[in-house]
N, C-alpha and C positions, 0 to 999 in steps of 0.2 A: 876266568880263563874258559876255552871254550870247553867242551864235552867232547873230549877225543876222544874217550874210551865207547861213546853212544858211536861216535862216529868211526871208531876201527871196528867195532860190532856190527855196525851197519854195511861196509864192506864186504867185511868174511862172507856174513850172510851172502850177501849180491852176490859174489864169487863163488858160494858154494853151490847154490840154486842155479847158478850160468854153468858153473861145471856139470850139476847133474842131468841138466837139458842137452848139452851138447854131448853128453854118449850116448843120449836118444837116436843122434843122427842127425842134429838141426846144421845148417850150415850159416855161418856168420856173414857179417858186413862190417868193416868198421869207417871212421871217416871223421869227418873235423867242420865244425861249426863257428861261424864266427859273425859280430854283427852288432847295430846299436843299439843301446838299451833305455828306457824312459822306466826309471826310478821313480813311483809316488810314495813319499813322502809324507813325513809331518812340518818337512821344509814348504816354505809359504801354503799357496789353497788351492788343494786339491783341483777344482773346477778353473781354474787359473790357466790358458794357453799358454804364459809366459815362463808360467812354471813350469808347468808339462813340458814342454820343450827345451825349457833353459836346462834342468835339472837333467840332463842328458849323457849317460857313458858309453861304454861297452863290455864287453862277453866274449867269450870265446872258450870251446869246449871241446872236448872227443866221445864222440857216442861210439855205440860196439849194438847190434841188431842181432838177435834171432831170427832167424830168417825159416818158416816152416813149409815153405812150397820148391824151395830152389832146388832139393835133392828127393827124389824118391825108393832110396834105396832102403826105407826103414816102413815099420807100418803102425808106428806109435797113434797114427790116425791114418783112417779111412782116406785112398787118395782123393776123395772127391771131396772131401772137408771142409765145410763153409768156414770154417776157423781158422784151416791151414791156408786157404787162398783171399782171407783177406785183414787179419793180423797180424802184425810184428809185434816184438818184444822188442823196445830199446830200455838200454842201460846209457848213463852218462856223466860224467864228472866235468863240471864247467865251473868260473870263474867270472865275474862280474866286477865294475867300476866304475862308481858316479859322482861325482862331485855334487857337493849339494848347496844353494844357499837361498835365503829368501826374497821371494822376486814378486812383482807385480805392486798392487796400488798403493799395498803398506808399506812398501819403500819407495812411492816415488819420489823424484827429487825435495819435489812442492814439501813432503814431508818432514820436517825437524824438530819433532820430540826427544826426548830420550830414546821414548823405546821403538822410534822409527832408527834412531842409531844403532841401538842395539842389534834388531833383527838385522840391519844392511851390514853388522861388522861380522854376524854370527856366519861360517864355515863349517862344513862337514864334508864327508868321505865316507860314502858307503862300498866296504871291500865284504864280498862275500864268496864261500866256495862250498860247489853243491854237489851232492853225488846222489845218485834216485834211476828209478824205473819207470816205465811209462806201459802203455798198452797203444799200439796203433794199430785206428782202425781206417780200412779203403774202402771204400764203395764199390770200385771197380775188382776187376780180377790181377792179382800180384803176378801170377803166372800167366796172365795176358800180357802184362805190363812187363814184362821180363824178357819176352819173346817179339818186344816193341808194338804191338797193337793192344793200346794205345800208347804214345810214345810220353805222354803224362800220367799222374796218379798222383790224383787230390785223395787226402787222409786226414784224421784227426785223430787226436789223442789224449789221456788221462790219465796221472800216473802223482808221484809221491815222491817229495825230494828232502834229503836232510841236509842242513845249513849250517856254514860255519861262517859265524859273520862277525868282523873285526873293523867296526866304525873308528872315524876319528873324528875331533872336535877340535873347534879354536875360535877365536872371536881376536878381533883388533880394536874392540871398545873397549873401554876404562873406565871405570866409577870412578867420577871429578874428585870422590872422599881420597883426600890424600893417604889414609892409611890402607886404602885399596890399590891405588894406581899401582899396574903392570902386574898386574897379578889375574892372569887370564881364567883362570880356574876359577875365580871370585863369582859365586853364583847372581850376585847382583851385575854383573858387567853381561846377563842375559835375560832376555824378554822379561818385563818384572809382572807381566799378566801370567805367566807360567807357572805351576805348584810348584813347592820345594820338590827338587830331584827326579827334574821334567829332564835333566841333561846326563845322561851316562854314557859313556865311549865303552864301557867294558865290553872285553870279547863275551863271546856266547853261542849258542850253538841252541835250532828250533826246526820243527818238520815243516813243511808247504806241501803245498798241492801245484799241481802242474796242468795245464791243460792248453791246447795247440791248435792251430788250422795249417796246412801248406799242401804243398805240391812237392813232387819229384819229377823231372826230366831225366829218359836217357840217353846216356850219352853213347853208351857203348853195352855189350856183352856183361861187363865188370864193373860199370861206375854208372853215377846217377849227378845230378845236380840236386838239389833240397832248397826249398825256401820255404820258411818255416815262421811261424808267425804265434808267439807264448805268452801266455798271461800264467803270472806265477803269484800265491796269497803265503803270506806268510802268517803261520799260528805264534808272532810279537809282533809286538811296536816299537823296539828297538835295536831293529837291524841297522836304521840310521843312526843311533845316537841319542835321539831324540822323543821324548812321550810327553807333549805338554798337556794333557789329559784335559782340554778345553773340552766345550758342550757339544763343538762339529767335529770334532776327534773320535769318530764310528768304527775307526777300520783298522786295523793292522795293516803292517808297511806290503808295499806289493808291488810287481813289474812288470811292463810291456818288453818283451825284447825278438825283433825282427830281425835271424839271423841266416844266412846264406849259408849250406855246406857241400860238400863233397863226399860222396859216400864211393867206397870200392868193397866188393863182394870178394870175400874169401872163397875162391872155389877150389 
């Protein structure tokens, strides 16, 4: 099961650390992100375009921003602040979605071995849900950018996400041994090059790292447009399901996800 007690601890915290910032005087943003996402995987190879792309979901999240340049009615920093005018704090709880299966040369057609059957029958579903902090940083000036000169503001960021991730598995092969047939959990009806107990669906729960490039547009006084651009590593291998612990198996599972948001200032 996963680690919800790590994950309501991990909460409280964010929320109690958001609460003691905001009777500083910071003034918030909140907003809604959403967008698709490229899942890599232990599903087929890595360097594989077909997989790249096949293996494709989506995301969609709500971030909440500290914001330290919007108000100056406090003097927790110096108004001239290089920190205050080019920083945010985001917080965010997001949710992801990808279908997964194994694509490119070792399934293609021309292929029919067994365990060219195997991997073409083998399915997953990576569902994950994340809640983490980030640090953003702008080159430009926030309080320029706020006041629409300039009417963009490129940013990056770095921050720390905890994971609640509930894989599923299935396969529509069958081991011809008749005392196996239909019995999909039969660890022989998957890839028979894979160690024993390369295939676990159990939920779980692990930290990542986060880090981003985008932009912001505005739109108005109150709101912005975002487009935001994430690579997320995850500290497992079996956020999908999957650890077949081969010799090119280097990485923990991890994501690209390019998502579009809308952000509106709490003023």
């Amino acid at each position: 099961m996963p680690n919800w007690k790590h994950f309501a601890f991990f909460v409280c915290t964010l929320l109690v650390s958001q609460t003691s910032f905001s009777q500083l005087g910071f003034s918030h943003q909140i907003g809604v992100i959403a967008g698709p996402v490229q899942f890599k995987s232990d599903f087929g190879k890595r360097s594989d375009g077909e997989t790249n792309f096949g293996n494709s979901g989506f995301g969609i999240g709500f971030v909440h921003y500290l914001d330290f340049s919007y108000r100056r009615h406090y003097n927790f920093f110096k108004s001239d602040s290089y920190f205050r005018d080019h920083f945010q704090i985001r917080n965010e709880i997001s949710w992801n979605k990808t279908h997964l299966e194994h694509l490119g040369k070792w399934v293609d057609p021309s292929k029919t071995s067994s365990q060219a059957n195997q991997l073409r029958g083998h399915k997953g579903v990576a569902h994950n849900l994340d809640i983490g902090t980030q640090l953003e940083f702008y080159p430009l000036s926030i309080k320029a950018f706020q006041s629409f000169s300039p009417k963009f503001a490129p940013f990056t960021s770095f921050g720390v996400h905890f994971t609640s991730y509930t894989p599923q598995v299935s396969t529509t092969y069958e081991n011809p041994n008749p005392l196996l047939t239909g019995n999909v959990t039969e660890p022989s009806n998957f890839y028979s090059e894979w160690a024993p107990g390369s295939i676990d669906a159990s939920p779980g729960s692990t930290w990542s790292i986060v880090s981003s490039v985008g932009v912001r547009y505005k739109l108005d006084k109150l709101s912005d447009l975002m487009l935001d651009l994430r690579w997320q590593y995850y500290f497992s291998d079996w956020v999908d399901g999957l650890n077949h612990n081969l010799d090119y198996n280097k990485h923990n599972d991890w994501l690209l996800w390019l998502n579009i948001g809308y952000i509106y200032y709490l003023d």
